[in-house]
N, C-alpha and C positions, 0 to 999 in steps of 0.2 A: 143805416148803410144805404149808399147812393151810388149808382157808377159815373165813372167819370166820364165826358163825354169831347173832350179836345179831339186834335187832330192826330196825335201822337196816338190814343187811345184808341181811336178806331182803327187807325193801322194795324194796330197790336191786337185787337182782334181778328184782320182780315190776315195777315203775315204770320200769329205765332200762335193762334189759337187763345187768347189770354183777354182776359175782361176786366179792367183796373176799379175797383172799388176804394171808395172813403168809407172808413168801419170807424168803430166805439176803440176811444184809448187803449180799452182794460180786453180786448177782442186779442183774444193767443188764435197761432194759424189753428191747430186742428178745430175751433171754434166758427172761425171761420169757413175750414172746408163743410162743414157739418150743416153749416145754413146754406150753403151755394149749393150743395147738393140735394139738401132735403126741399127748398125751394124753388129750383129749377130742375127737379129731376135727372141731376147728370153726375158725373162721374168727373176727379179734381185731382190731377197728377199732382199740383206742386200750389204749395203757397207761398208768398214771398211779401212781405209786410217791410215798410220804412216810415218814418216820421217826417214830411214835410217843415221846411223853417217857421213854416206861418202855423206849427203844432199840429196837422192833421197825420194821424194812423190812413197811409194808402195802402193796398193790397192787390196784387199782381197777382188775378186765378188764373192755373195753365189748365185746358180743359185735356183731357183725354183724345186721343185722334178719335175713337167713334162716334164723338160728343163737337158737333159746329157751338160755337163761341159766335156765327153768324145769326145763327137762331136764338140764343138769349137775348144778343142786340138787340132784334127784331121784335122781341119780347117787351123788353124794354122803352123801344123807341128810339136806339141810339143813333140808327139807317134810317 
């Protein structure tokens, strides 16, 4: 699992709260929320998972308002 780091994506973190990850095929959302929280210590309103044409599982984490999606970034290195 890797975040995505385009131009769209960092928007989407600065605009909706939300941090787009590339996950594992066989990755179900509550899987998902379960590692984004237990590894960043935050809290995961919503998950939202689709399949890219070139085969990749992406995944759209909406973070909680008490929880910046700027600070994972920053975490990350995606700022």
């Amino acid at each position: 699992m890797y975040p995505i780091t385009t131009e769209k994506a960092i928007g989407l973190v600065e605009l909706q709260n939300t941090i787009q990850f590339v996950v594992d095929m066989k990755a179900t959302k509550p899987e998902i929320k379960k590692e984004v929280e237990e590894t960043f210590s935050v809290k995961v309103q919503s998950v939202n998972t689709y399949v890219t044409p070139k085969g990749e599982k992406r995944a759209y984490v909406k973070l909680k308002k008490e929880f910046k999606a700027d600070d994972i970034a920053a975490k990350l290195k995606m700022v």
